[in-house]
C-alpha positions in Angstrom: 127.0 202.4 56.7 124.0 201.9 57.9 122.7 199.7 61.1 121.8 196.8 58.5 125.9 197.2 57.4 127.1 197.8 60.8 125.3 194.2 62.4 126.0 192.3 58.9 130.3 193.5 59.5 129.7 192.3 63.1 127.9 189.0 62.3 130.9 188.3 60.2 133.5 189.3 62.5 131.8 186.7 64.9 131.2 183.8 62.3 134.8 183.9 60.7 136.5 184.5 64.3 137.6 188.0 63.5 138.7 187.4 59.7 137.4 189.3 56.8 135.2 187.9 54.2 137.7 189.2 51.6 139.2 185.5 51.6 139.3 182.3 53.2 141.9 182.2 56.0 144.8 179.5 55.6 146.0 177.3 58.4 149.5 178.3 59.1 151.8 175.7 57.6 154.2 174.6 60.5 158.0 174.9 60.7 159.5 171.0 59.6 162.5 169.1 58.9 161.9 166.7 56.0 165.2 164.1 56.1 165.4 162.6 52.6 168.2 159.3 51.5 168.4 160.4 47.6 170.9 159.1 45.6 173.9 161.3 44.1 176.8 160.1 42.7 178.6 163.7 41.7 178.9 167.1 42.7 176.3 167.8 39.5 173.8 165.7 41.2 174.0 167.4 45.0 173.6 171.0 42.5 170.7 169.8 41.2 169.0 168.0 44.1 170.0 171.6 45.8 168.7 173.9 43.2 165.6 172.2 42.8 164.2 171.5 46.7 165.4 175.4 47.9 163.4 176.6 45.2 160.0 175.1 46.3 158.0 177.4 48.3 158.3 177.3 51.9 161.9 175.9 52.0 164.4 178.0 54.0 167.8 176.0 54.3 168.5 172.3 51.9 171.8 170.9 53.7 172.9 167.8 52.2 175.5 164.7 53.2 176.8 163.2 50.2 178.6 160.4 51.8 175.4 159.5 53.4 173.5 160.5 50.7 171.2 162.4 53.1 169.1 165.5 52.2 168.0 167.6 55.2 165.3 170.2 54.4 163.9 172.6 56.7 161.2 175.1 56.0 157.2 175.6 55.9 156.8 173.0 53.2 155.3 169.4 53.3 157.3 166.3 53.6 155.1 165.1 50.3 155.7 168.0 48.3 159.5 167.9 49.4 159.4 164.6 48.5 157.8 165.0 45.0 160.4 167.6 44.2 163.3 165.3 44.7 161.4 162.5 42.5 161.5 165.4 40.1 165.2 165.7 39.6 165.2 162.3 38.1 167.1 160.7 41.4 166.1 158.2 43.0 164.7 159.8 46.5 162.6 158.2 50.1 162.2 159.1 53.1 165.2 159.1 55.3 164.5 155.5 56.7 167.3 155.4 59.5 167.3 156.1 63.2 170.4 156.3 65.2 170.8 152.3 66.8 170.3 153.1 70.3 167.1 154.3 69.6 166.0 150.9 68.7 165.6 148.0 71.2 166.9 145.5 69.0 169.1 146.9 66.3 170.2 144.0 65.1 167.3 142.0 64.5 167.2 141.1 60.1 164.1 143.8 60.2 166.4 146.4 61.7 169.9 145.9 60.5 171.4 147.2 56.8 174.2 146.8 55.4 173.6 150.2 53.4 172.9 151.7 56.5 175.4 154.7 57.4 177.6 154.3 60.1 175.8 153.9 63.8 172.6 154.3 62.3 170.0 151.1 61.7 166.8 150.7 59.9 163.5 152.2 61.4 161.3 149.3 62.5 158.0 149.0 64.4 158.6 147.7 67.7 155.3 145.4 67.8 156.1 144.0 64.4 156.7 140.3 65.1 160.3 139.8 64.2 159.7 135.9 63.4 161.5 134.3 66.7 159.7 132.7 69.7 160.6 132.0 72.6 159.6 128.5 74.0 158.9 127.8 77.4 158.5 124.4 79.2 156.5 124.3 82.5 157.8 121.0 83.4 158.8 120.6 86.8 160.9 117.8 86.3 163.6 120.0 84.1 164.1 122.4 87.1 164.1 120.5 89.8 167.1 118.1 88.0 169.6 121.4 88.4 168.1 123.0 91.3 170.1 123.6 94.3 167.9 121.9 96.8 168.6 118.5 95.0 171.4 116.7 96.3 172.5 114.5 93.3 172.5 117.9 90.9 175.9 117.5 91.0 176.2 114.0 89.6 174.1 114.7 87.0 176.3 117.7 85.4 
């Protein structure tokens, strides 16, 4: 190698931030759970959902709740992919859409509550969507002075 070789390895080395050129480097996936609601109705349907998301690439464990029909899936694979893969199996399959209700401030606004929901769980909502109620307020004086407790007559009025 020559001093032409030895500057063009180090000008690499300095460009790629110490990779070879022998490839392009890949960005690490990172360690996820992916929480899936699909539907199963049998033991033949939790074998399949099960067969089919530990065998996609980057899955370590696929733990699933039949009586919640909740598919946990942890691993180095993307939520989408996961996803895809349970649409695959011909089941009906979406994000896990429940949070546990005291995570929510108002669990049991229409937005929020579900009657399919499993037990102590509610639907995730955004808390500055406008749930439809207002509150109305009245800057009258005349309303709150007539039950105040510096008017005599309040009383009388009750």
């Amino acid at each position: 190698m020559g001093v032409g070789g030895t500057l063009e390895y180090i000008s690499e080395l300095i460009g790629n931030g110490g990779s070879h050129s022998y490839g392009k480097r890949k960005k690490k996936k990172q360690f996820q759970t992916v929480e899936l609601k699909v539907r199963m109705d049998c033991d033949g349907c939790v074998l399949k959902v099960k067969n089919s998301l530990s065998s996609l690439k980057g899955v370590k464990t696929v733990e699933i709740n039949k009586k919640q029909q909740k598919v946990t899936v942890s691993g180095y694979a993307d939520a989408s992919k996961v996803l895809k893969k349970a649409k695959a199996t011909g089941k009906k399959a979406e994000i896990w859409p429940y949070v546990p209700y005291n995570l929510v401030a108002q669990p049991y606004i229409a937005q929020a509550y579900d009657k399919k929901a499993p037990p102590g769980y509610v639907r995730k909502v955004d808390p500055n969507v406008n749930t439809g109620t207002m509150a109305v307020y009245y800057d009258d004086p005349s309303y709150t002075s007539l039950f105040s407790d510096d008017n005599p007559n309040a009383c009388s009025i009750m």
